[in-house]
VMD Tcl script that draws the C-alpha trace (Angstrom):
set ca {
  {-17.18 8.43 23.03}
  {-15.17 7.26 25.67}
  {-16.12 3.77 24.96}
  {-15.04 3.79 21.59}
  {-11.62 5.21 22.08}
  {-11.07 2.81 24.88}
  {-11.80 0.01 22.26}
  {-9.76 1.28 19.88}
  {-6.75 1.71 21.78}
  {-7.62 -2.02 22.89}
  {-7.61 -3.43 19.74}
  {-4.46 -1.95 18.83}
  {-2.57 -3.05 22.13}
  {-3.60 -6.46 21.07}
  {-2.66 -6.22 17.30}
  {0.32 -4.81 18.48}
  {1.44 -7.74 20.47}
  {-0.26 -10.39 18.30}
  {2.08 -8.90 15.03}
  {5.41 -8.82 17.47}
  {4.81 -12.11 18.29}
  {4.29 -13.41 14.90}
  {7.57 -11.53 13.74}
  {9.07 -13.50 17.01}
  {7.95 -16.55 15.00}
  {9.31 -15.75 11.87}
  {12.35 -15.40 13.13}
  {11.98 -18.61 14.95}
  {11.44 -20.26 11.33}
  {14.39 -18.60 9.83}
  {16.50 -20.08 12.78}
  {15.16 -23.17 12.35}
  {16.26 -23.27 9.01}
  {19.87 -22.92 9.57}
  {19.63 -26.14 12.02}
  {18.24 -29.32 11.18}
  {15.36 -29.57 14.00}
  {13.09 -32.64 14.19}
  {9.68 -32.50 12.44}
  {7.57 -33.92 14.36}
  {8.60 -31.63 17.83}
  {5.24 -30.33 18.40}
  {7.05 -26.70 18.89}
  {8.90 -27.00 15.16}
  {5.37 -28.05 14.24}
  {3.53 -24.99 15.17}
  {5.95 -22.08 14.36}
  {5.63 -24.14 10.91}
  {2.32 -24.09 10.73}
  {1.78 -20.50 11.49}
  {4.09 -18.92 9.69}
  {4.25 -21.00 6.12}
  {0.87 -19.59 5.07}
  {1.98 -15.98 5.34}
  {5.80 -17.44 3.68}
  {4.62 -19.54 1.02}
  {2.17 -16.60 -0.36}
  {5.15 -14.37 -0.45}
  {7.08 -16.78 -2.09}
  {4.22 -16.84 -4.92}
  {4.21 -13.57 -5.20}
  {7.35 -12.23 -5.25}
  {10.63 -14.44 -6.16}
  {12.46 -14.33 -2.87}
  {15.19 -16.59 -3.43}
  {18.45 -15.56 -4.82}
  {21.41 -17.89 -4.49}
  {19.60 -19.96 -2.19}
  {18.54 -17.29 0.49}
  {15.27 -16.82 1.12}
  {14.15 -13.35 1.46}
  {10.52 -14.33 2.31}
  {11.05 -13.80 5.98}
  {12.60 -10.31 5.06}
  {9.58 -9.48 3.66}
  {7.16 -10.59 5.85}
  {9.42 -8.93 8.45}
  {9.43 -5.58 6.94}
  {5.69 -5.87 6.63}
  {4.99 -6.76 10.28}
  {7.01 -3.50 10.79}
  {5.03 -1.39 8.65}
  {1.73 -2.41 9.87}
  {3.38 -1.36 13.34}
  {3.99 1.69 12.12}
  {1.37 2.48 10.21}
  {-2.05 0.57 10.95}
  {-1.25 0.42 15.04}
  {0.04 3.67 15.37}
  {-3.26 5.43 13.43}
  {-5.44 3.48 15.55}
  {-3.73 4.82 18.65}
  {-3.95 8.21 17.52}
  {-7.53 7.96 16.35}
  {-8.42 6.69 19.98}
  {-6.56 9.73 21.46}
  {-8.76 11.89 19.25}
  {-11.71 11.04 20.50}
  {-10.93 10.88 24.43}
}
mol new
graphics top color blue
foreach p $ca { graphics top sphere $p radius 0.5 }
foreach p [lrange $ca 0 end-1] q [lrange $ca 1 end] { graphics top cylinder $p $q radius 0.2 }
display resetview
């Protein structure tokens, strides 16, 4: 069982620091917005990339924008959190369970 829990408490150490480093890119993108950085920098490029799937669904789902603020990265912020919370944290007590 050993082997299990030691997988699980893998998988969360890695989901764990692959969702704080998307947030770290959403906040990226929401800096980048306030400045007028050039397109085609290949960094711009990929913190664009990455996070305007997970933005632009939000966006479709839920109107964000008020006043010209957009409260998509809010949202996808609060998310990351809660999956944190909630998804990483149960896996790390589930692999605790069955040491």
């Amino acid at each position: 069982m050993f082997i299990i829990a030691n997988l699980l408490y893998a998988v969360s150490t890695v989901l764990d620091y692959a969702l704080t480093f998307f947030m770290y890119l959403v906040i990226a993108r929401a800096v980048l917005s306030w400045i007028n950085p050039d397109p085609y920098n290949p960094i711009v490029r990929f913190i664009y990339n990455t996070t305007e799937p997970t933005l632009s669904f939000i966006r479709s789902k839920i109107p964000s924008t008020f006043g010209g603020i957009d409260f998509a990265p809010i949202v996808v912020f609060l998310f990351v959190i809660f999956l944190q919370k909630f998804l990483v944290n149960s896996l790390h007590q589930l692999a605790n369970l069955l040491y």
